[in-house]
N, C-alpha and C positions, 0 to 999 in steps of 0.2 A: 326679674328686674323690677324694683320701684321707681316708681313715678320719676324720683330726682336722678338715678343712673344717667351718668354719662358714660355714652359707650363710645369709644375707640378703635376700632375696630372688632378684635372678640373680646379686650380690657373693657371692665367697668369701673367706673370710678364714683360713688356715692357720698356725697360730702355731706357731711356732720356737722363741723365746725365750718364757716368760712370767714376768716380774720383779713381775708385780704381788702377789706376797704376802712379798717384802722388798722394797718400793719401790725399782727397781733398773730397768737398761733393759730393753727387753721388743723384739722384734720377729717380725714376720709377714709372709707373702707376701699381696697383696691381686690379686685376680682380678677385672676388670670388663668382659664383654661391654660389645660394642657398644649405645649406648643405655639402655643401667642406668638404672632409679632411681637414685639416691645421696643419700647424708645431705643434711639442708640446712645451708649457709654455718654456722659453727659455730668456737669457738674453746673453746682449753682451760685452763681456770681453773689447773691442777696440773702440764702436762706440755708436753716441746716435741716437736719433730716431723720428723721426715727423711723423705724418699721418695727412693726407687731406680729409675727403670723397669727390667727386665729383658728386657721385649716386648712392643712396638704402640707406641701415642701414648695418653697420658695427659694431659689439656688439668688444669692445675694452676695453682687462685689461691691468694695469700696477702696481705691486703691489699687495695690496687691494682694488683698485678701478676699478670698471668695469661701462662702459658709452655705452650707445645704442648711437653711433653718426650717424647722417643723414649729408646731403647736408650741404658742408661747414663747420663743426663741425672737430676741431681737438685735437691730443691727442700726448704728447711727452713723451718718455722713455730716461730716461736718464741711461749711461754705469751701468752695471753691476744689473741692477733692473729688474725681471722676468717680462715677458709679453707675449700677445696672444691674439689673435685677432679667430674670426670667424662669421660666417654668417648667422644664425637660421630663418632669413626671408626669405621673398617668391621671393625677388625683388633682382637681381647678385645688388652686390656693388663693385664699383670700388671709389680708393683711392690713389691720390700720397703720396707715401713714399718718404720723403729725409731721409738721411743715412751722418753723418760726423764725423770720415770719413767714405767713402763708402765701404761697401763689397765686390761691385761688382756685375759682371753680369756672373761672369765664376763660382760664389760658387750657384747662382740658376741651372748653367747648372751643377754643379756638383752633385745637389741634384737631379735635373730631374732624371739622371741617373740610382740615386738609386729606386728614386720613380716609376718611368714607366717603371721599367726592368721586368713586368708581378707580378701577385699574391701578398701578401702582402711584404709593402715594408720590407726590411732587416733592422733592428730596430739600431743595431749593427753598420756596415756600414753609415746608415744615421746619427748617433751621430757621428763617425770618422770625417764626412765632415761637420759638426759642428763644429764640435771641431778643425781643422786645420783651422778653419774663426773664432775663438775666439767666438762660440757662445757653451753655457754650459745650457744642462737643465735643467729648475727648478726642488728643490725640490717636490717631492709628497707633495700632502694638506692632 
């Protein structure tokens, strides 16, 4: 874990670029053991979305379409279209995310917050800090 890791529960999230304070691209490296929690299905009111994998398999929907992407394989969400990622294999995957514009790297520590404050996270609260970064989630299937 480096110094700048933001951790999320077992997610790390390592930001590289941060554009969010002249709305600009932003991006990060995203780390997800095997079996992570992860966000829930979720789209973004403000911003669209690229992934990169770099290493493992990273199982990635956007939409109706869901792609087991490996090495080099990538996948983009465009604003306002539900998405969601996670990790069902054996092997951590990590993936650069670019973001434009970007989030940022104060709305992961705002999530940390909610997420590693002990026991289950506050479902409540963690959609609030969603919701004040323009991220809204998806409907139930």
């Amino acid at each position: 874990m480096s110094a700048t890791e933001i951790k999320v529960g077992r997610l790390g999230i390592n930001y590289i670029v941060d554009g969010s304070h002249t709305q600009s691209l932003g991006m990060f490296e995203l780390t997800v053991p095997p079996g992570s929690n992860v966000p829930p299905p979720h789209s973004h009111s403000h911003n669209e979305e690229c992934v990169y994998v770099l290493a493992g398999t990273l199982r990635y929907s956007v939409g109706a379409e869901t792609n087991d992407l490996t090495v080099g394989q990538t996948m983009s969400t465009p604003k306002g279209v539900p998405h969601a990622f996670s990790n069902p294999f054996a092997e951590t995957a990590r993936a650069l995310i670019v973001l434009s514009p970007d989030i940022g790297a104060q709305y992961f520590r705002d999530v940390a917050a909610v997420v590693n404050a002990g026991g289950p996270p506050d479902k409540s609260a963690l959609i609030a800090v969603m919701a004040s970064y323009g991220l809204l989630p998806a409907a139930p299937k």
